[in-house]
Backbone as XML, in Angstrom:
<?xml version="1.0"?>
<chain id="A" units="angstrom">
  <residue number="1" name="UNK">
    <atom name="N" x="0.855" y="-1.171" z="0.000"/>
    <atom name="CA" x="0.000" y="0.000" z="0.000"/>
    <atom name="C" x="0.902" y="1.237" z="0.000"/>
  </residue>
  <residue number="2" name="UNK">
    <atom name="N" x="0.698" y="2.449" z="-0.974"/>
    <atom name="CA" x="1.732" y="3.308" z="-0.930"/>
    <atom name="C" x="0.565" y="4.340" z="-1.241"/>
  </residue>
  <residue number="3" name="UNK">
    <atom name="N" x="1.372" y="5.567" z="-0.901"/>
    <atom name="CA" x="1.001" y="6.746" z="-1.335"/>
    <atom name="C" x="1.172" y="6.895" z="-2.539"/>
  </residue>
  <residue number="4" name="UNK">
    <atom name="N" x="0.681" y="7.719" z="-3.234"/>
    <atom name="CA" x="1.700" y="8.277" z="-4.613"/>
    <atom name="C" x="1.725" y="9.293" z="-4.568"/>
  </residue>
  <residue number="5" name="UNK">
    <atom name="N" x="0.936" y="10.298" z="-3.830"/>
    <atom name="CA" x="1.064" y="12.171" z="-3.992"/>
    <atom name="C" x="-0.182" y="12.780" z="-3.775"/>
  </residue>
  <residue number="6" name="UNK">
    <atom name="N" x="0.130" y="14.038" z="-4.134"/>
    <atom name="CA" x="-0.885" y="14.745" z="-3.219"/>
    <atom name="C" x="-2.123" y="14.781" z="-4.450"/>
  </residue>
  <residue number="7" name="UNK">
    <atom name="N" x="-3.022" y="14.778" z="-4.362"/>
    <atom name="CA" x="-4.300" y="14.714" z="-4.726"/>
    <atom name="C" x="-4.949" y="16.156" z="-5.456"/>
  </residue>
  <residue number="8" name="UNK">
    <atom name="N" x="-5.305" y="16.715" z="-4.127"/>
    <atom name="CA" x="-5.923" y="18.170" z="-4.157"/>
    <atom name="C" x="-5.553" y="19.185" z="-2.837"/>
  </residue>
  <residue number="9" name="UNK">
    <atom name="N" x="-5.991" y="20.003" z="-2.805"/>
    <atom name="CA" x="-6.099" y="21.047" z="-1.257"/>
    <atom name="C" x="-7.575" y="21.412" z="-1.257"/>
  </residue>
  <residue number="10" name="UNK">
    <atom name="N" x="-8.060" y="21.580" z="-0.327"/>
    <atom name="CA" x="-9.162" y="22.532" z="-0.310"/>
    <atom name="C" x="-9.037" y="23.828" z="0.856"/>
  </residue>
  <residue number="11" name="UNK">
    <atom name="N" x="-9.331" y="24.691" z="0.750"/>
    <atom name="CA" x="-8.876" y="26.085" z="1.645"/>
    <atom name="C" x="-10.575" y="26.394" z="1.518"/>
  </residue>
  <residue number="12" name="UNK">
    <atom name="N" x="-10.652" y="27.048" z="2.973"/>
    <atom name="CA" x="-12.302" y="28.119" z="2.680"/>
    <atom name="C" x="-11.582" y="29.514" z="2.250"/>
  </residue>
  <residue number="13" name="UNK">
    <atom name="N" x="-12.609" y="30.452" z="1.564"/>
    <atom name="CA" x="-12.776" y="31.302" z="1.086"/>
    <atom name="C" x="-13.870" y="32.315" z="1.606"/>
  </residue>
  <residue number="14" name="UNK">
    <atom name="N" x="-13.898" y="33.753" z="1.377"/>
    <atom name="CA" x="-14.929" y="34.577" z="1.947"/>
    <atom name="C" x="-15.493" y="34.768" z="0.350"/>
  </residue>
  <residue number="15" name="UNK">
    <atom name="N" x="-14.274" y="35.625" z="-0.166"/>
    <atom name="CA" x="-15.123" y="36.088" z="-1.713"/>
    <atom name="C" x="-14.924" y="34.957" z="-2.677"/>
  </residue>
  <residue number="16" name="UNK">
    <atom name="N" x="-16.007" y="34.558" z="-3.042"/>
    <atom name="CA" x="-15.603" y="33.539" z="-4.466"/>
    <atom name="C" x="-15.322" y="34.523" z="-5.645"/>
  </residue>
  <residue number="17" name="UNK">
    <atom name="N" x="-15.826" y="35.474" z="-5.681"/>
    <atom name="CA" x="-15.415" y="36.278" z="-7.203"/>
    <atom name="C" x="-14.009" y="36.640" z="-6.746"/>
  </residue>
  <residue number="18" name="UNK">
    <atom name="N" x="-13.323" y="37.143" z="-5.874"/>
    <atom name="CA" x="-12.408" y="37.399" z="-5.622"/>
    <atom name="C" x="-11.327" y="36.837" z="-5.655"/>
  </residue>
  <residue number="19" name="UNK">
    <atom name="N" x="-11.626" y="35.416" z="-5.126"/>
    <atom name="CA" x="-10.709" y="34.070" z="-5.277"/>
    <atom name="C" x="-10.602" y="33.529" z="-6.817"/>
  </residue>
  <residue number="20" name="UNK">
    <atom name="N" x="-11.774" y="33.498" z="-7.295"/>
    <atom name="CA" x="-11.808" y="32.780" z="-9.225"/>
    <atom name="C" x="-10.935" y="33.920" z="-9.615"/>
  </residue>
  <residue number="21" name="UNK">
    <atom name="N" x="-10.928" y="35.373" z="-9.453"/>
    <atom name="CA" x="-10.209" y="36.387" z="-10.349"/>
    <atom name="C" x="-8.672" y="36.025" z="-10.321"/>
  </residue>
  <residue number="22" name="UNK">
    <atom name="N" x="-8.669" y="36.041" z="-8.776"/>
    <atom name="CA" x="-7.067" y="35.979" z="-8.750"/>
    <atom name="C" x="-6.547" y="34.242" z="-9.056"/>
  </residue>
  <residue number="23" name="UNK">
    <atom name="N" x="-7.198" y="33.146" z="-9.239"/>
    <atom name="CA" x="-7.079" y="32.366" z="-9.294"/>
    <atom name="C" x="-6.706" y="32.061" z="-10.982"/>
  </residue>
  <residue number="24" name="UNK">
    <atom name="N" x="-7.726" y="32.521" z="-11.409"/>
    <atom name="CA" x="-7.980" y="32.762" z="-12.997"/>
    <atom name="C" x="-7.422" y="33.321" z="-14.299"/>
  </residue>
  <residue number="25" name="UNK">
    <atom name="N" x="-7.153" y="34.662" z="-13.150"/>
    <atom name="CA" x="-6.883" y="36.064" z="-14.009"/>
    <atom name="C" x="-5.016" y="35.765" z="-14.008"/>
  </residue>
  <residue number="26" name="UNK">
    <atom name="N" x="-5.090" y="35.762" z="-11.984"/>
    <atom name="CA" x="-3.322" y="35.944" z="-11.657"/>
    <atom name="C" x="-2.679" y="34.773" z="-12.265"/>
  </residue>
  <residue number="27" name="UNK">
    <atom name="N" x="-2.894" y="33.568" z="-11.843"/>
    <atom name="CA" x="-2.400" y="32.887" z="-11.790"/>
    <atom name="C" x="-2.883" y="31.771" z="-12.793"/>
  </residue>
  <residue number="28" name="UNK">
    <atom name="N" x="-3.498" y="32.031" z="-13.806"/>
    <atom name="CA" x="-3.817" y="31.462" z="-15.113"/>
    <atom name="C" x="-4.482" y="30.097" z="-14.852"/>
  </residue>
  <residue number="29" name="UNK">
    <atom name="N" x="-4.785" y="29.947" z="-14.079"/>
    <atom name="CA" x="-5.567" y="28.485" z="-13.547"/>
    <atom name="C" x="-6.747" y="28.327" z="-14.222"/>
  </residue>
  <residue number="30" name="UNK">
    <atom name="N" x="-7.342" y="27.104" z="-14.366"/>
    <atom name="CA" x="-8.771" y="26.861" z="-15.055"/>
    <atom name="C" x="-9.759" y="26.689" z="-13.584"/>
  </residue>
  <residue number="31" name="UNK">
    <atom name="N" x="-11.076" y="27.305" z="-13.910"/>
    <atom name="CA" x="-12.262" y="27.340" z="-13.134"/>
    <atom name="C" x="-12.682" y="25.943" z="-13.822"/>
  </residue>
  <residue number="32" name="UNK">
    <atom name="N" x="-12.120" y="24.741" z="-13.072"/>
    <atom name="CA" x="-12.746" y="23.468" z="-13.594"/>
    <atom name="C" x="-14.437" y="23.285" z="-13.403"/>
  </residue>
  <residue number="33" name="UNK">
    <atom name="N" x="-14.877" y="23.780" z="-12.592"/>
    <atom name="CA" x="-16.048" y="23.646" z="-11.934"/>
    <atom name="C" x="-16.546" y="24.345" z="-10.532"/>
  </residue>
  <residue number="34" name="UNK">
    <atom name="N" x="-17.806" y="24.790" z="-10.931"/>
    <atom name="CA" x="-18.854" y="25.019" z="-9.391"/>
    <atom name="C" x="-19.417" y="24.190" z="-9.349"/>
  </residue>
  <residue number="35" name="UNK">
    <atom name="N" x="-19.798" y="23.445" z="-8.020"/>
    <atom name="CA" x="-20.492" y="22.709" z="-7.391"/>
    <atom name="C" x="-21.316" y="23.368" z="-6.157"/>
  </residue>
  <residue number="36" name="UNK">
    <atom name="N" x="-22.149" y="22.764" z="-5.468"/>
    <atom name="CA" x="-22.690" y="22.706" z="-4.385"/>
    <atom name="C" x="-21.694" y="22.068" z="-3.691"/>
  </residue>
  <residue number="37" name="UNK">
    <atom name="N" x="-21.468" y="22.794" z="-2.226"/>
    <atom name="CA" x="-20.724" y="21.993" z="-1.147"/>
    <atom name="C" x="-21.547" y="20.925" z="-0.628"/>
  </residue>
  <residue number="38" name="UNK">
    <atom name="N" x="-21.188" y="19.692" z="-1.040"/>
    <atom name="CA" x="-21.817" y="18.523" z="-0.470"/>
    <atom name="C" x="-21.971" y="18.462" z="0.917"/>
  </residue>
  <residue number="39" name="UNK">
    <atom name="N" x="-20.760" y="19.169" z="1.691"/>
    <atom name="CA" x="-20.707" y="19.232" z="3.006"/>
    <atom name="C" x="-21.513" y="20.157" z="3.362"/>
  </residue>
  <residue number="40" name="UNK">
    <atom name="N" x="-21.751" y="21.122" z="2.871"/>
    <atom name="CA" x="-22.710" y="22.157" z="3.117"/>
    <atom name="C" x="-23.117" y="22.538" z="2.549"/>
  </residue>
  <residue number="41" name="UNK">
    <atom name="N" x="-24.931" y="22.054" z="1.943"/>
    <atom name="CA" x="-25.052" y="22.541" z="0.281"/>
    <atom name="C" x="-25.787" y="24.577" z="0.477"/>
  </residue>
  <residue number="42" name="UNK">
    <atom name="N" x="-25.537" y="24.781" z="1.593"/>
    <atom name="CA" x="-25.483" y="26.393" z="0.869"/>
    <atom name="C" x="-24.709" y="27.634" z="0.839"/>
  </residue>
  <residue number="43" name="UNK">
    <atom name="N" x="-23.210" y="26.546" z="-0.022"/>
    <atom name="CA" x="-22.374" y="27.314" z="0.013"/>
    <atom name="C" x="-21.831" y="26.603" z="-1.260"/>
  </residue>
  <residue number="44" name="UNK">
    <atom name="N" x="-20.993" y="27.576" z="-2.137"/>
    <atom name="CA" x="-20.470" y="26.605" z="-3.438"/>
    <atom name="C" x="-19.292" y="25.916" z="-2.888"/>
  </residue>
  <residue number="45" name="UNK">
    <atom name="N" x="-18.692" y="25.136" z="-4.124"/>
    <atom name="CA" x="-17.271" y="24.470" z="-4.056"/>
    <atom name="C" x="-16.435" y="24.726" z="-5.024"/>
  </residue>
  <residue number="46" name="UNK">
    <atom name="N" x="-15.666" y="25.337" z="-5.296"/>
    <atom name="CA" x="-15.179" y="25.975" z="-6.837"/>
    <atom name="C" x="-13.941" y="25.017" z="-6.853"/>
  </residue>
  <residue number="47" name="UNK">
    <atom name="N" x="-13.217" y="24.737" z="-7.858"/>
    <atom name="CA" x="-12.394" y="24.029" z="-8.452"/>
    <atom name="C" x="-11.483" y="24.748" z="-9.875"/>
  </residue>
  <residue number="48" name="UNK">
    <atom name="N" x="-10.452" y="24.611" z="-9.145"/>
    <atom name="CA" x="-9.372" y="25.321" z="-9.912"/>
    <atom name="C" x="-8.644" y="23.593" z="-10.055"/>
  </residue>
  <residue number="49" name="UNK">
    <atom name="N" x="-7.360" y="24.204" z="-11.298"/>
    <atom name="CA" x="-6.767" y="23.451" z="-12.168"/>
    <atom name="C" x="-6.246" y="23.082" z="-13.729"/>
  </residue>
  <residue number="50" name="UNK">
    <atom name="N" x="-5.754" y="22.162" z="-13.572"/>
    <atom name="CA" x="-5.397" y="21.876" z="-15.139"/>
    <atom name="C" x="-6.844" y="22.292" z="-15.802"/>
  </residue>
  <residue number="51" name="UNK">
    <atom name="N" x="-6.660" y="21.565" z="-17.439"/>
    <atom name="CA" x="-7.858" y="21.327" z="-18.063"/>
    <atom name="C" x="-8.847" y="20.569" z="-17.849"/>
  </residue>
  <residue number="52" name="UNK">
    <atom name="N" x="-8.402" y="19.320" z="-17.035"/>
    <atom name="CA" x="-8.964" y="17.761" z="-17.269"/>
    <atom name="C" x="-9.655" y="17.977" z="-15.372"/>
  </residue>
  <residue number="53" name="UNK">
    <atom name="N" x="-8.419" y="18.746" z="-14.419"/>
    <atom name="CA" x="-8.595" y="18.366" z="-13.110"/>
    <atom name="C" x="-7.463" y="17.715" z="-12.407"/>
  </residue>
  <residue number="54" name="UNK">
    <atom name="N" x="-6.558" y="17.249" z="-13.803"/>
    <atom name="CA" x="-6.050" y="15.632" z="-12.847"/>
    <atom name="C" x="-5.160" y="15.908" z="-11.440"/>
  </residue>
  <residue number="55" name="UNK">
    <atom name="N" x="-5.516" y="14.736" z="-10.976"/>
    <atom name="CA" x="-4.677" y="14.708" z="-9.389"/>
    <atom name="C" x="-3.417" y="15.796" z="-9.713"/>
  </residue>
  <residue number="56" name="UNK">
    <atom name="N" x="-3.284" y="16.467" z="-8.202"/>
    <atom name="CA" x="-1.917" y="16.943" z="-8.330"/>
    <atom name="C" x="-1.989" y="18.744" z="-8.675"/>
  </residue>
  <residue number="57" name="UNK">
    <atom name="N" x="-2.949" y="19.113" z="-9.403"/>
    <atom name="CA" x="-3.305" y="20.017" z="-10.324"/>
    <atom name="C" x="-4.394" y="20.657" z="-9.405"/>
  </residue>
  <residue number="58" name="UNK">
    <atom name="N" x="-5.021" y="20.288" z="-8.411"/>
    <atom name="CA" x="-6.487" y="20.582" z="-8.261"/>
    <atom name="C" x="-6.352" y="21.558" z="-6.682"/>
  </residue>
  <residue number="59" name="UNK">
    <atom name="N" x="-6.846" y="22.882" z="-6.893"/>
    <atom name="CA" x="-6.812" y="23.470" z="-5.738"/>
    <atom name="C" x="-8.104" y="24.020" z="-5.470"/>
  </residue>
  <residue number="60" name="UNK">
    <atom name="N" x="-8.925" y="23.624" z="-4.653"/>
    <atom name="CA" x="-10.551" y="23.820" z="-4.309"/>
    <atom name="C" x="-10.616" y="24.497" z="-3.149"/>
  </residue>
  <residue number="61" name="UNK">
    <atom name="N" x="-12.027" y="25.383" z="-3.450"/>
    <atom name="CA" x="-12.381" y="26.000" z="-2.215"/>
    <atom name="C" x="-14.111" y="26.090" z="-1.829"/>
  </residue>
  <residue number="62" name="UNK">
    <atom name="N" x="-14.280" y="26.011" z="-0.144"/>
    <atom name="CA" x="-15.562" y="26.240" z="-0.095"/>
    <atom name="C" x="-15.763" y="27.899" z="0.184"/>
  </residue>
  <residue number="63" name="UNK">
    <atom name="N" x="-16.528" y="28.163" z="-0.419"/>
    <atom name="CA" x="-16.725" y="29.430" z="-0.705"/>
    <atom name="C" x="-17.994" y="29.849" z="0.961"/>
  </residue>
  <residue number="64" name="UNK">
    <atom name="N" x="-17.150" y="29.957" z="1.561"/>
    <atom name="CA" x="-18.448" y="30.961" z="2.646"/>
    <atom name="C" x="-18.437" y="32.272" z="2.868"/>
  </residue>
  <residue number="65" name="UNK">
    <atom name="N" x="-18.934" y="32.943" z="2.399"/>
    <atom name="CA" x="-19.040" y="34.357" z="2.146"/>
    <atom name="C" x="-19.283" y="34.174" z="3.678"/>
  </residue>
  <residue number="66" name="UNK">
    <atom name="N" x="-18.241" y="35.938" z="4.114"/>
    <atom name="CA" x="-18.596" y="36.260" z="5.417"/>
    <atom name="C" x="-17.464" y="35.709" z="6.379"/>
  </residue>
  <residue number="67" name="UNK">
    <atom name="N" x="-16.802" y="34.452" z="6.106"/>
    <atom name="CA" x="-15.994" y="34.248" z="7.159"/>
    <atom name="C" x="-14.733" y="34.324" z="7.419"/>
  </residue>
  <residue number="68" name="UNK">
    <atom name="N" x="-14.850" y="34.178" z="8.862"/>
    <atom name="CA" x="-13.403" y="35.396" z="9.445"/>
    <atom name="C" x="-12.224" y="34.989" z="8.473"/>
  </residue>
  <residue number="69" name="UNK">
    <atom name="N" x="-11.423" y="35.884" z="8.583"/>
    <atom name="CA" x="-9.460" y="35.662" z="8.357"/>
    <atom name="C" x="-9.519" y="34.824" z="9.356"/>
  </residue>
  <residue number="70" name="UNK">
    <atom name="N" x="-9.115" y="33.787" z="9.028"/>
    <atom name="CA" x="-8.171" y="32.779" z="9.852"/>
    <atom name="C" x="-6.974" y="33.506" z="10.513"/>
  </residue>
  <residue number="71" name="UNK">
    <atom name="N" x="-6.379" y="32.654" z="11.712"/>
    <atom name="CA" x="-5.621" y="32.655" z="12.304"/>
    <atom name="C" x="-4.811" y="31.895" z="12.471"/>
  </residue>
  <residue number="72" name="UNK">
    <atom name="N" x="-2.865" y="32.632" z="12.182"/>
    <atom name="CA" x="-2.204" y="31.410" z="12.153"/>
    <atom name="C" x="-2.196" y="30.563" z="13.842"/>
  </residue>
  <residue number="73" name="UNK">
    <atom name="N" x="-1.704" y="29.282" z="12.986"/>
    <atom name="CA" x="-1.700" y="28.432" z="14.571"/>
    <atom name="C" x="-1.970" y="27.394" z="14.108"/>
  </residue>
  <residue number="74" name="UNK">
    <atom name="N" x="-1.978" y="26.325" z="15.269"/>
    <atom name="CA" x="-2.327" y="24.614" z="14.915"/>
    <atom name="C" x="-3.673" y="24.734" z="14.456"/>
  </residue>
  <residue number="75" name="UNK">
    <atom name="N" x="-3.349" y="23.763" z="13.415"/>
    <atom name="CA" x="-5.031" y="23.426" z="12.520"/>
    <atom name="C" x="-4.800" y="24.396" z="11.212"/>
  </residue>
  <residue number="76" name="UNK">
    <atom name="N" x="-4.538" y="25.304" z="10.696"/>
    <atom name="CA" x="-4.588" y="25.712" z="10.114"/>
    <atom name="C" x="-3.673" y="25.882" z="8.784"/>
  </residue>
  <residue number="77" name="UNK">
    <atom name="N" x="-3.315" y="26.262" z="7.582"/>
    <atom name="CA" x="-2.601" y="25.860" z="6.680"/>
    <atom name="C" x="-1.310" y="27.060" z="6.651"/>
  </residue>
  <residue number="78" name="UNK">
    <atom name="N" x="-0.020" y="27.028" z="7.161"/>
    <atom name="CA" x="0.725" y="27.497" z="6.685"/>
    <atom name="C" x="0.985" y="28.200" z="5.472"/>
  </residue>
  <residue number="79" name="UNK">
    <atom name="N" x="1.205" y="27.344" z="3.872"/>
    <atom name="CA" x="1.237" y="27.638" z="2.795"/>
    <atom name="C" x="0.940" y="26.553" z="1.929"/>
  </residue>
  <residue number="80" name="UNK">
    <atom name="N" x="0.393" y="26.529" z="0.937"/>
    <atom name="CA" x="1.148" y="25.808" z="-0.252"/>
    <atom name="C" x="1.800" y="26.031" z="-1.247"/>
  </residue>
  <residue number="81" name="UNK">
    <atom name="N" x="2.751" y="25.289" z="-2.067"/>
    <atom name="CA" x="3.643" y="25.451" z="-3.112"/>
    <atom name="C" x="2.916" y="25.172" z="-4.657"/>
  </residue>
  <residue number="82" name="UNK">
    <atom name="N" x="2.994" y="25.736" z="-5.624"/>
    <atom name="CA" x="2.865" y="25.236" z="-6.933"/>
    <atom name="C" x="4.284" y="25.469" z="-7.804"/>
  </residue>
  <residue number="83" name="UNK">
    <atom name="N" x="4.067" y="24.452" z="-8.772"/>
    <atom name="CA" x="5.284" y="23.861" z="-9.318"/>
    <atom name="C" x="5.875" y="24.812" z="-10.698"/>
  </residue>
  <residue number="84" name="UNK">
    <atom name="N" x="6.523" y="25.341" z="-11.141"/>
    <atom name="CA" x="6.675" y="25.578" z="-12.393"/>
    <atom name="C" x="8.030" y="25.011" z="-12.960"/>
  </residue>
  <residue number="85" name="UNK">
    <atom name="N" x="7.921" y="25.341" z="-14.310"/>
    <atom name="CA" x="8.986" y="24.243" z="-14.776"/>
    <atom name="C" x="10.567" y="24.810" z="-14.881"/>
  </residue>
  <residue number="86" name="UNK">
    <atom name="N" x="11.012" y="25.808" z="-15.046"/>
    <atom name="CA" x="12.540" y="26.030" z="-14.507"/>
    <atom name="C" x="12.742" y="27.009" z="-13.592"/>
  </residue>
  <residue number="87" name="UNK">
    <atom name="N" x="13.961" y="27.497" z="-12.933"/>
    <atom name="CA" x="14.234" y="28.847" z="-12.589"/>
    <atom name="C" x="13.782" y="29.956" z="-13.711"/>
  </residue>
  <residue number="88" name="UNK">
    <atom name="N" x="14.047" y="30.011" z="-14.643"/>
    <atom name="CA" x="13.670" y="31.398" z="-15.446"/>
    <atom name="C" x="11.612" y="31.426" z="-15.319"/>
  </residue>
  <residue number="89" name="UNK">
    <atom name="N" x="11.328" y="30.563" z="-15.670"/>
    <atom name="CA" x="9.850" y="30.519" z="-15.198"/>
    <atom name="C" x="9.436" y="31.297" z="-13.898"/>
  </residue>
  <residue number="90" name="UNK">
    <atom name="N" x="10.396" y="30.713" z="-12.856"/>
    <atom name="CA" x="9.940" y="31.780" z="-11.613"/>
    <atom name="C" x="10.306" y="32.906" z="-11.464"/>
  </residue>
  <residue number="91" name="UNK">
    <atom name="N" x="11.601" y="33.205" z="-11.941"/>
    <atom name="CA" x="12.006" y="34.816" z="-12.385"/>
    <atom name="C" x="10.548" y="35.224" z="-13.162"/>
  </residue>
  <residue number="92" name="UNK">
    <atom name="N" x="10.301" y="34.645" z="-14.363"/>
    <atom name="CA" x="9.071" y="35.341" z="-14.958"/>
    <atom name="C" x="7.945" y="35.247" z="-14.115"/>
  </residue>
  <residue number="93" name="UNK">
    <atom name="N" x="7.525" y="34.583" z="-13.239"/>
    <atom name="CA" x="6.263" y="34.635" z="-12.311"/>
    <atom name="C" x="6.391" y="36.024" z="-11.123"/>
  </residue>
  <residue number="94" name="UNK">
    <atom name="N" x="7.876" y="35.392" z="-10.731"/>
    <atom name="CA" x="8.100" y="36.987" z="-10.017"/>
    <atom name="C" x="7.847" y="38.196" z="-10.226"/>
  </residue>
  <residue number="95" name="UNK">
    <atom name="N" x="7.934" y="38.505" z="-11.461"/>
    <atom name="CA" x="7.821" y="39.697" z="-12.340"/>
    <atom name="C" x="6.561" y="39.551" z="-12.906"/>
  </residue>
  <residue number="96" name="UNK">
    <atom name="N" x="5.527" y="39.170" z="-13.105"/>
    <atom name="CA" x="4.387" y="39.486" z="-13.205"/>
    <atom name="C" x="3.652" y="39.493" z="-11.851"/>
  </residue>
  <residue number="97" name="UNK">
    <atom name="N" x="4.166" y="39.075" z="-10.971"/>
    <atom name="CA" x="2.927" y="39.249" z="-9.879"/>
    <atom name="C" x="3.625" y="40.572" z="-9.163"/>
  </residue>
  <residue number="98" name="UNK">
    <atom name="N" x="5.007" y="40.842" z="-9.438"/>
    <atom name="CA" x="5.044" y="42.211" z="-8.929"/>
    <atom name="C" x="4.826" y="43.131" z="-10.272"/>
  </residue>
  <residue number="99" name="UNK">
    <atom name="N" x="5.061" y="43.035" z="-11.206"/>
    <atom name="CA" x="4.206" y="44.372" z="-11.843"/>
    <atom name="C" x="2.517" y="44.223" z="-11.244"/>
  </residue>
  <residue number="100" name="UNK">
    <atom name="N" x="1.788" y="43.136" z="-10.949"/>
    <atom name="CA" x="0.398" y="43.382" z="-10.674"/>
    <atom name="C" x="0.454" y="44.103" z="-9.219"/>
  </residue>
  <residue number="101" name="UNK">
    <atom name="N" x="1.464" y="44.635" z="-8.482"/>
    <atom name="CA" x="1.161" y="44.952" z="-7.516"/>
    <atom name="C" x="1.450" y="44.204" z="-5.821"/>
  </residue>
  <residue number="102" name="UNK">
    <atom name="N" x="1.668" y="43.073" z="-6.216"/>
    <atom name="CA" x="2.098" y="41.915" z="-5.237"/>
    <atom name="C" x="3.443" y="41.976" z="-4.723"/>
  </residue>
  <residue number="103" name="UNK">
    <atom name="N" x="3.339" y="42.179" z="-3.279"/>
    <atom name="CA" x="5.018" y="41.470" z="-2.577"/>
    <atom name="C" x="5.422" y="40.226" z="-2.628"/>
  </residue>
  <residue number="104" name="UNK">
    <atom name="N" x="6.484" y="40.262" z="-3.524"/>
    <atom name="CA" x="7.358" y="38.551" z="-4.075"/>
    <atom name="C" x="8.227" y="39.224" z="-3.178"/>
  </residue>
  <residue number="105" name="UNK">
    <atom name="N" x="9.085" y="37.940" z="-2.482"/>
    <atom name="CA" x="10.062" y="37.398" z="-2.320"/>
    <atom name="C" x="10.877" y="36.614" z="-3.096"/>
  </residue>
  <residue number="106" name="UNK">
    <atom name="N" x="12.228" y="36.712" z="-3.411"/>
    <atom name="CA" x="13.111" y="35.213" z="-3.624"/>
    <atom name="C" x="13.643" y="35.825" z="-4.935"/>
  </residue>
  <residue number="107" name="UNK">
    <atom name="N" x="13.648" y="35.047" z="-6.434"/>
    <atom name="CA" x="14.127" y="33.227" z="-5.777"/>
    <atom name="C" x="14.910" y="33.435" z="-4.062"/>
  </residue>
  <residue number="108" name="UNK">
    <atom name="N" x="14.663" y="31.948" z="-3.831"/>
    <atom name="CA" x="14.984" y="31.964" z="-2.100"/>
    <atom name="C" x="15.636" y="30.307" z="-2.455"/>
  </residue>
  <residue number="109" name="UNK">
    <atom name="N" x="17.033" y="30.176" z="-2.400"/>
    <atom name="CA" x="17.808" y="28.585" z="-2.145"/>
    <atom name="C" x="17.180" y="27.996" z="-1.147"/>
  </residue>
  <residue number="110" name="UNK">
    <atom name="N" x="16.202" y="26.962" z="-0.988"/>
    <atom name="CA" x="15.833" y="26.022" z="-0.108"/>
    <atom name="C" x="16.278" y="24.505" z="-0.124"/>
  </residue>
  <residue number="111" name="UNK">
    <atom name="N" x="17.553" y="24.514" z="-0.524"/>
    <atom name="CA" x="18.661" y="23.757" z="-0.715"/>
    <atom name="C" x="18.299" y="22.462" z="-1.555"/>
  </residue>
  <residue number="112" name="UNK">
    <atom name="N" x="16.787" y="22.229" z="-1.486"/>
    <atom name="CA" x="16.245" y="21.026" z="-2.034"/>
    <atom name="C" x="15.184" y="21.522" z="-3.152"/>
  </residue>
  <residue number="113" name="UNK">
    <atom name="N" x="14.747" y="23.080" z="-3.072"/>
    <atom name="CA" x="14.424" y="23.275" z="-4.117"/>
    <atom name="C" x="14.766" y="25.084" z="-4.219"/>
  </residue>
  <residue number="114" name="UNK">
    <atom name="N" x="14.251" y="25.377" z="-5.267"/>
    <atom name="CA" x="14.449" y="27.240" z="-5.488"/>
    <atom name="C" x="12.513" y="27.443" z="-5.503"/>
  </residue>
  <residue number="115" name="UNK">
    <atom name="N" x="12.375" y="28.766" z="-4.152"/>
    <atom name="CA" x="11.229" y="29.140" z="-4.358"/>
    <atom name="C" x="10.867" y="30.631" z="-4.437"/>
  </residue>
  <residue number="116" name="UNK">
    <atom name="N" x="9.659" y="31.297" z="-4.703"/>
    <atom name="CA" x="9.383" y="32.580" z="-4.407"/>
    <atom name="C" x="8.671" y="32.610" z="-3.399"/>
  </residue>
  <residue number="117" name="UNK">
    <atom name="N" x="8.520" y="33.506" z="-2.395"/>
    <atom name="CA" x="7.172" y="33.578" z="-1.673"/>
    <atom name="C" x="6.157" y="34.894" z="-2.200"/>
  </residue>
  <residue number="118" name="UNK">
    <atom name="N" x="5.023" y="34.501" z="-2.111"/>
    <atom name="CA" x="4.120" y="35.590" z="-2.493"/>
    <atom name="C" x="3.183" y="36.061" z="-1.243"/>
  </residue>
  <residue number="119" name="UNK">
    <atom name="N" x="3.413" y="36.947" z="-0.603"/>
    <atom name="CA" x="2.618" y="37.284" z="-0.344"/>
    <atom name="C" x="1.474" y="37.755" z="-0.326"/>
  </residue>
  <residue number="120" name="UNK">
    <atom name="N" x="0.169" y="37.279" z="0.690"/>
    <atom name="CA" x="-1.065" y="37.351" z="0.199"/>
    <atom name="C" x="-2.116" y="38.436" z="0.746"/>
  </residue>
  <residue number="121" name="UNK">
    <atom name="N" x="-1.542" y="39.177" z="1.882"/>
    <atom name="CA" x="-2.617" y="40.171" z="2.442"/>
    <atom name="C" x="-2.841" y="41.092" z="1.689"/>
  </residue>
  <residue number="122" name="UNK">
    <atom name="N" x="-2.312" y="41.214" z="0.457"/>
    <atom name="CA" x="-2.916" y="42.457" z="-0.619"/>
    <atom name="C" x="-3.453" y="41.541" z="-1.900"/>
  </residue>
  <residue number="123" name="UNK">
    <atom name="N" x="-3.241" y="40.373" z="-1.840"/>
    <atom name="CA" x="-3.263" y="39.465" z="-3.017"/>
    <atom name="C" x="-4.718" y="38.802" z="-2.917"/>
  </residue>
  <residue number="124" name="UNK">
    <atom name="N" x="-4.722" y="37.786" z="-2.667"/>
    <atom name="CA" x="-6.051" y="36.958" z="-2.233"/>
    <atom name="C" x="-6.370" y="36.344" z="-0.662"/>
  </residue>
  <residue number="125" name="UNK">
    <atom name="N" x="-6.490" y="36.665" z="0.066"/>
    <atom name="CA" x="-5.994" y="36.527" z="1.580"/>
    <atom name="C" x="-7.096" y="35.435" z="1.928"/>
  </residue>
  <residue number="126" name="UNK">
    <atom name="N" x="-7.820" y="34.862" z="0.604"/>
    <atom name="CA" x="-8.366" y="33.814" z="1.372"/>
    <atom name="C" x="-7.458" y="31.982" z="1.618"/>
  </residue>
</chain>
């Protein structure tokens, strides 16, 4: 029995238009789908990603309008990473999310890989 990798994420959200824009717009992602939150059907489930969805690719959110900023601390999500394909790629990501206005960090040597950080309290803070 093995793992093979990560699947999806799901994060809550306050604004869904806010989250699809920057999801969409910034960061060129596909709006795979709205759903109803099965877990809570009166709230959506939006789905970002490749074209298809496939594992690996898929970053979802339940959309509850209204709720708080989280707080860092146990339980809650630090960050996640997305992948691009060389160093010059992230030089070019760097440079478009700071011409849009965004605090980048980096490239940053994390000895096992090269990353940027983006900061999000002006970006999408959900």
């Amino acid at each position: 029995m093995t793992i093979l990798g990560l699947h999806h994420i799901t994060l809550v959200c306050s604004d869904p238009q806010r989250t699809i824009d920057f999801y969409t717009n910034v960061l060129g992602q596909r709006l795979i789908k709205q759903t109803v939150n099965f877990d809570d059907p009166g709230s959506y489930h939006l789905y970002f990603g490749d074209e298809t969805g496939s594992p690996g690719s898929a970053i979802t959110f339940f959309a509850w309008p209204g709720a708080p900023k989280g707080h860092w601390g146990i339980g809650g999500t630090h960050h996640f990473a997305l992948q691009v394909e060389s160093y010059d790629s992230l030089l070019k990501w760097k440079r478009r999310l700071t011409d849009l206005g965004m605090e980048v960090d980096g490239p940053l040597d994390r000895h096992y890989f090269t990353s940027c950080l983006l900061y999000t309290s002006d970006a999408a803070d959900e």
